[in-house]
mmCIF file of the N, C-alpha and C atoms, coordinates in Angstrom:
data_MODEL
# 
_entry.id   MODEL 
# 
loop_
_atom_site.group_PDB 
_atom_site.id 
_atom_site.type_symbol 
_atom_site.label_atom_id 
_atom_site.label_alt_id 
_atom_site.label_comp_id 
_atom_site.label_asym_id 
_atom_site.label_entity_id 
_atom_site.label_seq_id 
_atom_site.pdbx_PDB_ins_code 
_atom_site.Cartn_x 
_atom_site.Cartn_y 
_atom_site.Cartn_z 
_atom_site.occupancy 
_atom_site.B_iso_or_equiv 
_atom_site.pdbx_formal_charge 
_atom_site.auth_seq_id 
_atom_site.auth_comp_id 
_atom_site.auth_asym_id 
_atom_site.auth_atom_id 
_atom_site.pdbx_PDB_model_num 
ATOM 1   N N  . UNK A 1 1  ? 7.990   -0.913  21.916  1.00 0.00 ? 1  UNK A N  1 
ATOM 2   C CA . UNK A 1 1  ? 7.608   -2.158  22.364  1.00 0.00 ? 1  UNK A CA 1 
ATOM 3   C C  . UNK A 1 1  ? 8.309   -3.317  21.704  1.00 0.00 ? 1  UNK A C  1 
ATOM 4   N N  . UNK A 1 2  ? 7.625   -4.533  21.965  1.00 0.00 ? 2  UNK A N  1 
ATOM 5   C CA . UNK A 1 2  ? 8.112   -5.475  21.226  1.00 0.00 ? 2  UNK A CA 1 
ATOM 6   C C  . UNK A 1 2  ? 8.092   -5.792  19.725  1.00 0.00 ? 2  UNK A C  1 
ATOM 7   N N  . UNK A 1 3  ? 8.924   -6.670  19.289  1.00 0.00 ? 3  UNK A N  1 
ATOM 8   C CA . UNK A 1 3  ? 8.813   -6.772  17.803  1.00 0.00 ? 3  UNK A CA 1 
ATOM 9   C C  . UNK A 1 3  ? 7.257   -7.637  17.266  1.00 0.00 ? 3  UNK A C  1 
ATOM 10  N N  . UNK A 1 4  ? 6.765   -7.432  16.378  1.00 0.00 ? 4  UNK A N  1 
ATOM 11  C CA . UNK A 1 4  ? 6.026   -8.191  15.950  1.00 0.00 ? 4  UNK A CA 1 
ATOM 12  C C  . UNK A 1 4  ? 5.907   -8.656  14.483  1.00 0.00 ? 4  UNK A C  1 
ATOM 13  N N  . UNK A 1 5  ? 5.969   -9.791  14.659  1.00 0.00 ? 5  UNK A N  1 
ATOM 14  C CA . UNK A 1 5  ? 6.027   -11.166 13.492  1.00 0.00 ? 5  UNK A CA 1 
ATOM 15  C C  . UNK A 1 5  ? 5.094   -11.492 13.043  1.00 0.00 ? 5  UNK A C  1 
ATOM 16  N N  . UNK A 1 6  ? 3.968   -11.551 13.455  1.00 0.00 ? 6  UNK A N  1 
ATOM 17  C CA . UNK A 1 6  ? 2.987   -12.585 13.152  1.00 0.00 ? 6  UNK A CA 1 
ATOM 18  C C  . UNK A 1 6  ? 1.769   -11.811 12.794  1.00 0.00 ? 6  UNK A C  1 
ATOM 19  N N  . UNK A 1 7  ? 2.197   -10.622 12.288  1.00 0.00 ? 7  UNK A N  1 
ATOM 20  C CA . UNK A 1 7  ? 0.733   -10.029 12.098  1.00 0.00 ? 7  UNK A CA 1 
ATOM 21  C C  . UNK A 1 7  ? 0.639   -9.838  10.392  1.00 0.00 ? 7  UNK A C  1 
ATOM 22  N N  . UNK A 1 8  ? -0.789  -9.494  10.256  1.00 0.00 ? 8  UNK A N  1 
ATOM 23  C CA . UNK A 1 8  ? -1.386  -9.865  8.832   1.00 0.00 ? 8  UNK A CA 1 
ATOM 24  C C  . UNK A 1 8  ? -1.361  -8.757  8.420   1.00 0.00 ? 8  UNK A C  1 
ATOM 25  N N  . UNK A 1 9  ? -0.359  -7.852  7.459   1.00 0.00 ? 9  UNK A N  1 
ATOM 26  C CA . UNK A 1 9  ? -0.399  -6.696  6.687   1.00 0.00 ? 9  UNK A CA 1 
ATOM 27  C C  . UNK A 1 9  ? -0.499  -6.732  5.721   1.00 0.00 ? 9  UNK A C  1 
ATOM 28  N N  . UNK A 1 10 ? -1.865  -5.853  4.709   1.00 0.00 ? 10 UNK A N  1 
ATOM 29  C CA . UNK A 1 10 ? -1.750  -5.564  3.923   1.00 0.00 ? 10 UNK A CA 1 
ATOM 30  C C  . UNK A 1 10 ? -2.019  -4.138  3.159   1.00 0.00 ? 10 UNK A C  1 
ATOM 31  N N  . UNK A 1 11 ? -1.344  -4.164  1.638   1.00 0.00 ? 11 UNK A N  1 
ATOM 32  C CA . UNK A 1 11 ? -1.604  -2.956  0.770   1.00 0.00 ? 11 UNK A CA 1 
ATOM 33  C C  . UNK A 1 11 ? -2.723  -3.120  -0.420  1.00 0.00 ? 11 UNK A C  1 
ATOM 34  N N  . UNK A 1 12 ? -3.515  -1.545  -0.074  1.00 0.00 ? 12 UNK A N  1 
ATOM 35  C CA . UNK A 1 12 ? -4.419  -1.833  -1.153  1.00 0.00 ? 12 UNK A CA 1 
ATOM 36  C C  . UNK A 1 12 ? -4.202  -0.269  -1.948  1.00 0.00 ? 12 UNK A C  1 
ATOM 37  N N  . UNK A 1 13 ? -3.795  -0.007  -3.102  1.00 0.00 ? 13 UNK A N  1 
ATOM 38  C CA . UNK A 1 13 ? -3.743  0.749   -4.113  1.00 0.00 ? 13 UNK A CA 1 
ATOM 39  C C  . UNK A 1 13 ? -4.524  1.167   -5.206  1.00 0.00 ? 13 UNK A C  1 
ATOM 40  N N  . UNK A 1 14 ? -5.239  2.333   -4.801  1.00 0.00 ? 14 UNK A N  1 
ATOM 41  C CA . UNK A 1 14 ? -6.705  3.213   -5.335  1.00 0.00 ? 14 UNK A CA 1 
ATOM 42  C C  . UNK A 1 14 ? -6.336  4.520   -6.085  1.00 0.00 ? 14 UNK A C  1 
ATOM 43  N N  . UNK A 1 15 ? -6.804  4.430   -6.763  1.00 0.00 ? 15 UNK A N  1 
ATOM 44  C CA . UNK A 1 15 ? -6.655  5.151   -7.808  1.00 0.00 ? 15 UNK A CA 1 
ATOM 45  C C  . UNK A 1 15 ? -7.462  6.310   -7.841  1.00 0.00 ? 15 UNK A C  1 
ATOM 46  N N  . UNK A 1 16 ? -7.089  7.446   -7.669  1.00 0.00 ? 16 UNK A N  1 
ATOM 47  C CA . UNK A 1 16 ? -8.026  9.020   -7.394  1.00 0.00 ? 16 UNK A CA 1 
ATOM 48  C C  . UNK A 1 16 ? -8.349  9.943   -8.799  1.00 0.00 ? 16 UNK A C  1 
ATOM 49  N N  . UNK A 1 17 ? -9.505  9.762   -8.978  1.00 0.00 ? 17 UNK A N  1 
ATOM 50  C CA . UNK A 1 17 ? -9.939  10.665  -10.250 1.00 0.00 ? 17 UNK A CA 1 
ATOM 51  C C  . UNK A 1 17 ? -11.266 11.609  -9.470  1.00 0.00 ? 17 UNK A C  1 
ATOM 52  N N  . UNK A 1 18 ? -10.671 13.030  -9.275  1.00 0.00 ? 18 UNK A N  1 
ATOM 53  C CA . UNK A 1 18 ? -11.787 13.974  -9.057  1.00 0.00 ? 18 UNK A CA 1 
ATOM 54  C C  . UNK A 1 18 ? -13.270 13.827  -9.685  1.00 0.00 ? 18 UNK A C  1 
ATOM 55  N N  . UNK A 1 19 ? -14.160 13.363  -9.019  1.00 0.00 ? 19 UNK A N  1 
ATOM 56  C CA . UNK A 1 19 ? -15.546 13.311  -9.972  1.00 0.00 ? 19 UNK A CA 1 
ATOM 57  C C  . UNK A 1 19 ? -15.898 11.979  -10.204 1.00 0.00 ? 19 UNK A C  1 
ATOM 58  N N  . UNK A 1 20 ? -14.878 11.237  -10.579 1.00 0.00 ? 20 UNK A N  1 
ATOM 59  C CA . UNK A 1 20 ? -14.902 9.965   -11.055 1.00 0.00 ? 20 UNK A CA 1 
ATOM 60  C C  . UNK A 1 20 ? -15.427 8.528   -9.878  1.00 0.00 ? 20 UNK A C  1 
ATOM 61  N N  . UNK A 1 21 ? -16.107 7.216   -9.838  1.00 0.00 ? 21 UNK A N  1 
ATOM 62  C CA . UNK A 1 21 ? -15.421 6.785   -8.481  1.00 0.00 ? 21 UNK A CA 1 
ATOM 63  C C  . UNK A 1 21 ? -14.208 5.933   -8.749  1.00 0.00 ? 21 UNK A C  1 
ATOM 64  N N  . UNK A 1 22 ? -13.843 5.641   -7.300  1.00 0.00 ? 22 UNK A N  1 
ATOM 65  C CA . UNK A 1 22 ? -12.756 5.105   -6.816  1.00 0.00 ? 22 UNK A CA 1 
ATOM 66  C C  . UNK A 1 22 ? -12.130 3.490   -7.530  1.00 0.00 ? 22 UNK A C  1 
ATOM 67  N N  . UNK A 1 23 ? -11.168 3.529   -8.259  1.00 0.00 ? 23 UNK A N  1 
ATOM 68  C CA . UNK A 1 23 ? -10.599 2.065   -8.833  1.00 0.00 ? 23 UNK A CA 1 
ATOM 69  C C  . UNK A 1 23 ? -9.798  1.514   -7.795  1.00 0.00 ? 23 UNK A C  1 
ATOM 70  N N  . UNK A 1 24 ? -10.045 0.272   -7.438  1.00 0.00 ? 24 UNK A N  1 
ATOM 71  C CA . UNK A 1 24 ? -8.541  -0.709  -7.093  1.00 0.00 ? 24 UNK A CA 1 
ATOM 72  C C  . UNK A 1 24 ? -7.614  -1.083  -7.768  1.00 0.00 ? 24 UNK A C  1 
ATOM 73  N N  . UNK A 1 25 ? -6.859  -0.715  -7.312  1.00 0.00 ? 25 UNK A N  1 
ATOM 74  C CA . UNK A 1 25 ? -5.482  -0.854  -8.880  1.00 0.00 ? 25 UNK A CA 1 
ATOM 75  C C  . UNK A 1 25 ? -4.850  -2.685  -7.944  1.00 0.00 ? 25 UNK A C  1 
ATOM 76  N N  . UNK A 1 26 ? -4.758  -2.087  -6.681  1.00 0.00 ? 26 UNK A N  1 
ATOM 77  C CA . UNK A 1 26 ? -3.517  -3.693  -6.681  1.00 0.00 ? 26 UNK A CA 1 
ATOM 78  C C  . UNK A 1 26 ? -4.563  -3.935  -4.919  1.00 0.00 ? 26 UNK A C  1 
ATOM 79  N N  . UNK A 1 27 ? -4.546  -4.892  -4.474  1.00 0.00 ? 27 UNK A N  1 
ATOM 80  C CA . UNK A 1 27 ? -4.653  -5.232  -2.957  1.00 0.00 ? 27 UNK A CA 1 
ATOM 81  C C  . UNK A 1 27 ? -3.667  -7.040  -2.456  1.00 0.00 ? 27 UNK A C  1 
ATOM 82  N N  . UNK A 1 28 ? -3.017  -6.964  -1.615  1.00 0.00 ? 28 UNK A N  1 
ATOM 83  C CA . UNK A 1 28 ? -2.349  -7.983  -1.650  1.00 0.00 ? 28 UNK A CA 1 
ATOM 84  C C  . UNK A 1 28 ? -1.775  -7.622  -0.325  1.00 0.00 ? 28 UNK A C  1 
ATOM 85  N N  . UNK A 1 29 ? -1.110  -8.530  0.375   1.00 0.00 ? 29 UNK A N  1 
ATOM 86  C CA . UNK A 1 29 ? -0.337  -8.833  1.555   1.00 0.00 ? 29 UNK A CA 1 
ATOM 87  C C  . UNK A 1 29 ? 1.283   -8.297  1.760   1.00 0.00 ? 29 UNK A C  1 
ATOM 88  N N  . UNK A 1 30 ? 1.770   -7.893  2.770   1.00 0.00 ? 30 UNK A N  1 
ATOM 89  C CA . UNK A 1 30 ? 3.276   -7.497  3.097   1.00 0.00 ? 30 UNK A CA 1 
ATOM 90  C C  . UNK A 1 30 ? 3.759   -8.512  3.822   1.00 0.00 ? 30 UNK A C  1 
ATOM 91  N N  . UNK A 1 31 ? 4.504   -9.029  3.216   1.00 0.00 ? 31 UNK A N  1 
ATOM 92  C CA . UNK A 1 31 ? 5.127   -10.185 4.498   1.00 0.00 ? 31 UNK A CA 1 
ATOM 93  C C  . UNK A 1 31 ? 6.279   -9.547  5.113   1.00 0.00 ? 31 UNK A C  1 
ATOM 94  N N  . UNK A 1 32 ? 6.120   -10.330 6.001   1.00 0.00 ? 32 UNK A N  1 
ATOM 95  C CA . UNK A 1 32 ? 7.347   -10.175 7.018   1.00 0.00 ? 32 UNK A CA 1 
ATOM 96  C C  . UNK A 1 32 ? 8.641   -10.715 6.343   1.00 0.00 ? 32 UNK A C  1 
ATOM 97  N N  . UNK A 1 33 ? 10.169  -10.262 6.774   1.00 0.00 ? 33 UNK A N  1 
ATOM 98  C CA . UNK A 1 33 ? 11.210  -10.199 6.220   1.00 0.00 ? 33 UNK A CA 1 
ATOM 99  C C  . UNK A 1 33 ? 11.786  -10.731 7.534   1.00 0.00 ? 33 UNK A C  1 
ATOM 100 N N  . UNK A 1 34 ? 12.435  -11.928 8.004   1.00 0.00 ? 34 UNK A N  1 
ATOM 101 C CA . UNK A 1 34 ? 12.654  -12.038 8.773   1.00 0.00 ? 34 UNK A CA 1 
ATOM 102 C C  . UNK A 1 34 ? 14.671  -11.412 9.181   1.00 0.00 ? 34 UNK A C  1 
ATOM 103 N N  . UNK A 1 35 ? 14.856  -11.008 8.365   1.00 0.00 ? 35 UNK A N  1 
ATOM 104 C CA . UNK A 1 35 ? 16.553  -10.509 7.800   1.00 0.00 ? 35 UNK A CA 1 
ATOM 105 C C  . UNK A 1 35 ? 16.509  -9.283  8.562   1.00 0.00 ? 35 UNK A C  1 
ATOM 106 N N  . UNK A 1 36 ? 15.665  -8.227  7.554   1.00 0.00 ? 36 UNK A N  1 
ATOM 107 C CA . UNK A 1 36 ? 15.665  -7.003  8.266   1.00 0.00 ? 36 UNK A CA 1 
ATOM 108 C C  . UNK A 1 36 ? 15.025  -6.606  9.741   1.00 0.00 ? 36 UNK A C  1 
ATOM 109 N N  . UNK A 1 37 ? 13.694  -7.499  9.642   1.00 0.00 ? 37 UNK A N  1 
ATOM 110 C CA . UNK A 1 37 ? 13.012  -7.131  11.067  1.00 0.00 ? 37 UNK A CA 1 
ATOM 111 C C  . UNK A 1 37 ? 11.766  -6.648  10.595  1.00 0.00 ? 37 UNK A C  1 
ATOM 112 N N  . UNK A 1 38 ? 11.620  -6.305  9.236   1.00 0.00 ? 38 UNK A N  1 
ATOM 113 C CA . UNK A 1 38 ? 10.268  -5.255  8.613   1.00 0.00 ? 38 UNK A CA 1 
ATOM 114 C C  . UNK A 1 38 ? 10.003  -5.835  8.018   1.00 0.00 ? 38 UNK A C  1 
ATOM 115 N N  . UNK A 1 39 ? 7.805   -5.563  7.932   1.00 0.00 ? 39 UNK A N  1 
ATOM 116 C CA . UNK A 1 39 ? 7.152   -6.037  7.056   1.00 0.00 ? 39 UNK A CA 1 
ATOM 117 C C  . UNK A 1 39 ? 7.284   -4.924  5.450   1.00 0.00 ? 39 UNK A C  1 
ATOM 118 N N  . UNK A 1 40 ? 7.833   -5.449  4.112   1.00 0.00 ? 40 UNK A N  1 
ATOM 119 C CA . UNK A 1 40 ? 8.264   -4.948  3.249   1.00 0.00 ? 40 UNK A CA 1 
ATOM 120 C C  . UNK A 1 40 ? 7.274   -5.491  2.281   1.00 0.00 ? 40 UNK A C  1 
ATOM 121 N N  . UNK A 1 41 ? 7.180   -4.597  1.044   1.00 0.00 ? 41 UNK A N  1 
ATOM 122 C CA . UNK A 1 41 ? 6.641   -4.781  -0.022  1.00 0.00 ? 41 UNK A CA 1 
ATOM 123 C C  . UNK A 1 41 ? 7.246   -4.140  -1.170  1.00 0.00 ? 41 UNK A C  1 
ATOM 124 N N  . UNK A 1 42 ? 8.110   -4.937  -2.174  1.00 0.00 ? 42 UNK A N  1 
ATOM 125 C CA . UNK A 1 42 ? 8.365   -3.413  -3.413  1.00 0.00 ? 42 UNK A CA 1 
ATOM 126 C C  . UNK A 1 42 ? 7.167   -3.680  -4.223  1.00 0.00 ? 42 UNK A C  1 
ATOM 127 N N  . UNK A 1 43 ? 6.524   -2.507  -4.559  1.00 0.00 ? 43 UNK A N  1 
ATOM 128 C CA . UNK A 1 43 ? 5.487   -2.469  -5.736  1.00 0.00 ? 43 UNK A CA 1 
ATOM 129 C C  . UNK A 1 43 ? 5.401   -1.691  -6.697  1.00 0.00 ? 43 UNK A C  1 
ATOM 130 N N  . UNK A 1 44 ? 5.420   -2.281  -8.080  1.00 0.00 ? 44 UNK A N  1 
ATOM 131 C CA . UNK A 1 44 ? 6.014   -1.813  -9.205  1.00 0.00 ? 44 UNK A CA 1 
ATOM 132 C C  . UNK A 1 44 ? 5.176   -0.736  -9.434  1.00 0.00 ? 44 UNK A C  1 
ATOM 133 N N  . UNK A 1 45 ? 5.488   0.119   -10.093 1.00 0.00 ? 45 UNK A N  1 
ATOM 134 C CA . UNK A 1 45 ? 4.604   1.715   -10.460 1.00 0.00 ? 45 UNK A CA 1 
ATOM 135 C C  . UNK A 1 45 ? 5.142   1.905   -11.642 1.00 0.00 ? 45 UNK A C  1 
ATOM 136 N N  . UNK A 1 46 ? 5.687   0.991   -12.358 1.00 0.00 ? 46 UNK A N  1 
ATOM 137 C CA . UNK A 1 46 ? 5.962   1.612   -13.678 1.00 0.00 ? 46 UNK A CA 1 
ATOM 138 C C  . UNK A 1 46 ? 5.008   1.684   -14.924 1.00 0.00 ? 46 UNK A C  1 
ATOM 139 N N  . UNK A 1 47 ? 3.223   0.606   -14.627 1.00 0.00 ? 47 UNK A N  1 
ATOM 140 C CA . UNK A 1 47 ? 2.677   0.457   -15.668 1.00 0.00 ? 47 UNK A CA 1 
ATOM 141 C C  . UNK A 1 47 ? 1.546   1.652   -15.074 1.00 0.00 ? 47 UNK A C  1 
ATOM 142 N N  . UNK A 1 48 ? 1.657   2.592   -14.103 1.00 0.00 ? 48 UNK A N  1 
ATOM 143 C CA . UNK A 1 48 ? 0.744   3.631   -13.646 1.00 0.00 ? 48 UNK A CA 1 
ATOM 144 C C  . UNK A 1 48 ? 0.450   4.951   -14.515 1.00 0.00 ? 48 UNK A C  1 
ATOM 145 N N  . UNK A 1 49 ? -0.548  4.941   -14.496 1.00 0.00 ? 49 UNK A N  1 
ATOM 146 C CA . UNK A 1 49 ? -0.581  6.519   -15.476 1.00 0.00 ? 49 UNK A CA 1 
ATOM 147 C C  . UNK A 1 49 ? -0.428  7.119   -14.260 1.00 0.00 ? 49 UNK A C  1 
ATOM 148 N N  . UNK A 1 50 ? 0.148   8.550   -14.585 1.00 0.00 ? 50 UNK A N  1 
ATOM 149 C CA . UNK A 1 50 ? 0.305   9.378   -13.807 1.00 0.00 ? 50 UNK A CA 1 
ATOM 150 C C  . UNK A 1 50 ? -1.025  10.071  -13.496 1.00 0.00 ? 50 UNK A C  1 
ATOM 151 N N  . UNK A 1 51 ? -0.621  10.952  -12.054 1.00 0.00 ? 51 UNK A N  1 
ATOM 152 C CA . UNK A 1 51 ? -1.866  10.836  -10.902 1.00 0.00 ? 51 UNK A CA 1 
ATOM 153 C C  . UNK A 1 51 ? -1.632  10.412  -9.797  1.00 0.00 ? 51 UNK A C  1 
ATOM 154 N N  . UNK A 1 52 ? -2.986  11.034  -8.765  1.00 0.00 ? 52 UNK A N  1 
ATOM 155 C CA . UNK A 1 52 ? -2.880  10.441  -7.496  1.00 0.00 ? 52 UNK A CA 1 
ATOM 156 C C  . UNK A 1 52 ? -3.241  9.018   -7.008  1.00 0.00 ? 52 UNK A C  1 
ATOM 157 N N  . UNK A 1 53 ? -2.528  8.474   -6.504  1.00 0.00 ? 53 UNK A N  1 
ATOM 158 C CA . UNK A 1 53 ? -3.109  7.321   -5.880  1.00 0.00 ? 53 UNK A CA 1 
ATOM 159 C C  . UNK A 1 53 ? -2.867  7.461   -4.279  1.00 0.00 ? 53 UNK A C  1 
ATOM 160 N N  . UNK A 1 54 ? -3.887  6.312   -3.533  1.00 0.00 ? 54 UNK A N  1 
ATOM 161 C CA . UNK A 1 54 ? -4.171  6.225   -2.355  1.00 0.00 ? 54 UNK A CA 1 
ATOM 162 C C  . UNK A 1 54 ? -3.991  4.959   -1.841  1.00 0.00 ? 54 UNK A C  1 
ATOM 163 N N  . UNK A 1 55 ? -2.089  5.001   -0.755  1.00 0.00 ? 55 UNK A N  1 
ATOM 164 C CA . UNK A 1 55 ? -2.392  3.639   -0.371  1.00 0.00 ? 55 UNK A CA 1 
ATOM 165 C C  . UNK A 1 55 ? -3.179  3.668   1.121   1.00 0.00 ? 55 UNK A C  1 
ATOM 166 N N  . UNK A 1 56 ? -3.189  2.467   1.021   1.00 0.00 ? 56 UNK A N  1 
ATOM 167 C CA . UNK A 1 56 ? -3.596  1.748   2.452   1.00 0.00 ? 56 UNK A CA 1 
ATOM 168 C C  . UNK A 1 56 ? -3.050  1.039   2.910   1.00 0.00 ? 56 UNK A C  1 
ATOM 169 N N  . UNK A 1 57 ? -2.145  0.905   3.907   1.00 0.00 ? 57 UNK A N  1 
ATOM 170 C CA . UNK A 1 57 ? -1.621  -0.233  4.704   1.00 0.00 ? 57 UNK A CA 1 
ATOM 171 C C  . UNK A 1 57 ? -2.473  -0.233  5.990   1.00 0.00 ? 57 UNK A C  1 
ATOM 172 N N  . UNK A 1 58 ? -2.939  -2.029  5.916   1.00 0.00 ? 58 UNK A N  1 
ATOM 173 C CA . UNK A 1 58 ? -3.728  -2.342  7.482   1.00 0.00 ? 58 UNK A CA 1 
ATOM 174 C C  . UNK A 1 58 ? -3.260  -3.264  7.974   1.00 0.00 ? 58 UNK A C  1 
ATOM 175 N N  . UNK A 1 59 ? -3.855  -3.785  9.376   1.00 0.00 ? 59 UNK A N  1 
ATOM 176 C CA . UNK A 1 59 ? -3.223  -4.703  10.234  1.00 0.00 ? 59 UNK A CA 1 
ATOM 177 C C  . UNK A 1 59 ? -4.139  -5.364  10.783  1.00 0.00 ? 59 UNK A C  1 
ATOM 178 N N  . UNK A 1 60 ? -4.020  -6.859  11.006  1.00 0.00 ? 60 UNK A N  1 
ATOM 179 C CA . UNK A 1 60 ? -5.211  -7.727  11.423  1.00 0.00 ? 60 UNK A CA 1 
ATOM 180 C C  . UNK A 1 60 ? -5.757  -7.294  12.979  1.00 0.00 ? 60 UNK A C  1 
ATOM 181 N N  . UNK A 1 61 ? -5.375  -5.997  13.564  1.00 0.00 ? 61 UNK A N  1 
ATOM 182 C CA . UNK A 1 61 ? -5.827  -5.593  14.179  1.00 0.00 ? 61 UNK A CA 1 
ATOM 183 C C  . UNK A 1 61 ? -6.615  -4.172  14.121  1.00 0.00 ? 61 UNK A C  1 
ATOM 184 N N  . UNK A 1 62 ? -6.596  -4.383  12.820  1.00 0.00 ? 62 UNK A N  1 
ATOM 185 C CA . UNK A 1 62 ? -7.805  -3.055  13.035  1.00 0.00 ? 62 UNK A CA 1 
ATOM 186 C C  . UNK A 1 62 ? -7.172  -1.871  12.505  1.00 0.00 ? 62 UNK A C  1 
ATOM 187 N N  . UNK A 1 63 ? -5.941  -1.705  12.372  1.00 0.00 ? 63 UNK A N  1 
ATOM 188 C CA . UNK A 1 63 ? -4.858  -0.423  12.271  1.00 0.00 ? 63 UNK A CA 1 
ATOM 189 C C  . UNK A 1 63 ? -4.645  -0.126  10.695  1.00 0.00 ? 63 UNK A C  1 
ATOM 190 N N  . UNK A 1 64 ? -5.094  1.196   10.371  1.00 0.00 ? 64 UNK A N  1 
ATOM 191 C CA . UNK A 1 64 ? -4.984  1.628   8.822   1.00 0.00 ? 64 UNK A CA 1 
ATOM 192 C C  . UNK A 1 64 ? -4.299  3.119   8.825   1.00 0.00 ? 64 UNK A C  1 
ATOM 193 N N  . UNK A 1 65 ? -3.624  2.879   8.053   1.00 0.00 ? 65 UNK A N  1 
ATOM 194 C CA . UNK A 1 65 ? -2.796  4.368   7.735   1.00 0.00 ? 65 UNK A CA 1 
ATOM 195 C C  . UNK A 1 65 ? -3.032  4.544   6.204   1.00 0.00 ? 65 UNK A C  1 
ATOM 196 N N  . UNK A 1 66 ? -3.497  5.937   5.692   1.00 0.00 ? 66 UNK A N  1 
ATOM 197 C CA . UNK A 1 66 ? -3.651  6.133   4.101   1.00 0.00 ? 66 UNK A CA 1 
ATOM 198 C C  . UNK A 1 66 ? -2.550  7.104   4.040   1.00 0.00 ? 66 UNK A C  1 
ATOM 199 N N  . UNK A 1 67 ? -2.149  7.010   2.932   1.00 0.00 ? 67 UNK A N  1 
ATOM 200 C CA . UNK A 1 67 ? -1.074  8.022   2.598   1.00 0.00 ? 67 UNK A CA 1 
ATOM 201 C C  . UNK A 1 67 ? -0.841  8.167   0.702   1.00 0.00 ? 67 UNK A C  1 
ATOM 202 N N  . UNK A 1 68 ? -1.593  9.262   0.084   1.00 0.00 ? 68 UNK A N  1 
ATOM 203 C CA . UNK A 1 68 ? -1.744  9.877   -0.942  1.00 0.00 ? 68 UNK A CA 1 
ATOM 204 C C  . UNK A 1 68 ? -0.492  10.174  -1.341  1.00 0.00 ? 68 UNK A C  1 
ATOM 205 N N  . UNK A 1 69 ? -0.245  9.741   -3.010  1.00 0.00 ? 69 UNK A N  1 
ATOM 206 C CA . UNK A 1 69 ? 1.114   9.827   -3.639  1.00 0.00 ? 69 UNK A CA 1 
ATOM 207 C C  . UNK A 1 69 ? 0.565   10.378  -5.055  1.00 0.00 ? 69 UNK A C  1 
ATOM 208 N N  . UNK A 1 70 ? 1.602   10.814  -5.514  1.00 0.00 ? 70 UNK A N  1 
ATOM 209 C CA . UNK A 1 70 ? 1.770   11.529  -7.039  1.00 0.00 ? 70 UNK A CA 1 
ATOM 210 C C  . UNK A 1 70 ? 2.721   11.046  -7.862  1.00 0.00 ? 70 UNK A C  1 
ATOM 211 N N  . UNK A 1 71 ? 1.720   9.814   -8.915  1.00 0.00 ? 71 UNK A N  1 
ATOM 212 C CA . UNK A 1 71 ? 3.001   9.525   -9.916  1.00 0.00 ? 71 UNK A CA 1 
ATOM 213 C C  . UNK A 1 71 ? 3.227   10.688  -10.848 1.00 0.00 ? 71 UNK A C  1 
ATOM 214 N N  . UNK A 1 72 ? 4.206   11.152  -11.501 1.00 0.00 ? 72 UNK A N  1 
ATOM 215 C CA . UNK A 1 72 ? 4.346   11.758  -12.286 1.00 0.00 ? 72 UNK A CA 1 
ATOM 216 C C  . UNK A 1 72 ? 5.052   11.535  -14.018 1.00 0.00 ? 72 UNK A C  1 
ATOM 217 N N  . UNK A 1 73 ? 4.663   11.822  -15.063 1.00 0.00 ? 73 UNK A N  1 
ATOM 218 C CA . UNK A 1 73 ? 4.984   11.497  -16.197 1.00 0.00 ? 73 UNK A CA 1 
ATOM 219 C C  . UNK A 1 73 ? 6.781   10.991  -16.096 1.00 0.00 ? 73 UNK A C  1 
ATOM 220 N N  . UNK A 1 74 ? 7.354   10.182  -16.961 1.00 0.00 ? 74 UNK A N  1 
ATOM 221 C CA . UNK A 1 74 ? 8.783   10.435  -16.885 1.00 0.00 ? 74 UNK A CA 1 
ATOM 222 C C  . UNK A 1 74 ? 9.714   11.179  -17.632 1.00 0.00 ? 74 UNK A C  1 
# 
């Protein structure tokens, strides 16, 4: 479809401890890049203990995708 500009994305970054509950580590907005065409975010992971985390990217329409990552020691 068409491109879209004007929509409200954001990331929220949760922190997974079996047993434990759930931390918010970061939540904040993706802006749009008007260069490339994509809504972009770099987000630093270097002060993360290692472990799973859980992002979330949503859309001011309702639209959420989670997708589980593994930092690992360096």
């Amino acid at each position: 479809g068409e491109e879209v500009t004007d929509t409200i994305a954001t990331l929220s970054v949760v922190k997974v401890t079996p047993g434990e509950k759930v931390t918010l580590i970061y939540w904040g907005m993706i802006p749009y890049k008007a260069k490339s065409g994509q809504y972009m975010f770099d987000y630093d992971t270097s002060g993360l203990k290692p472990g799973y985390y859980d992002l979330f990217i949503g859309t001011d329409d309702g639209q959420t995708r989670q997708y589980r990552v593994e930092i690992t020691a360096p």
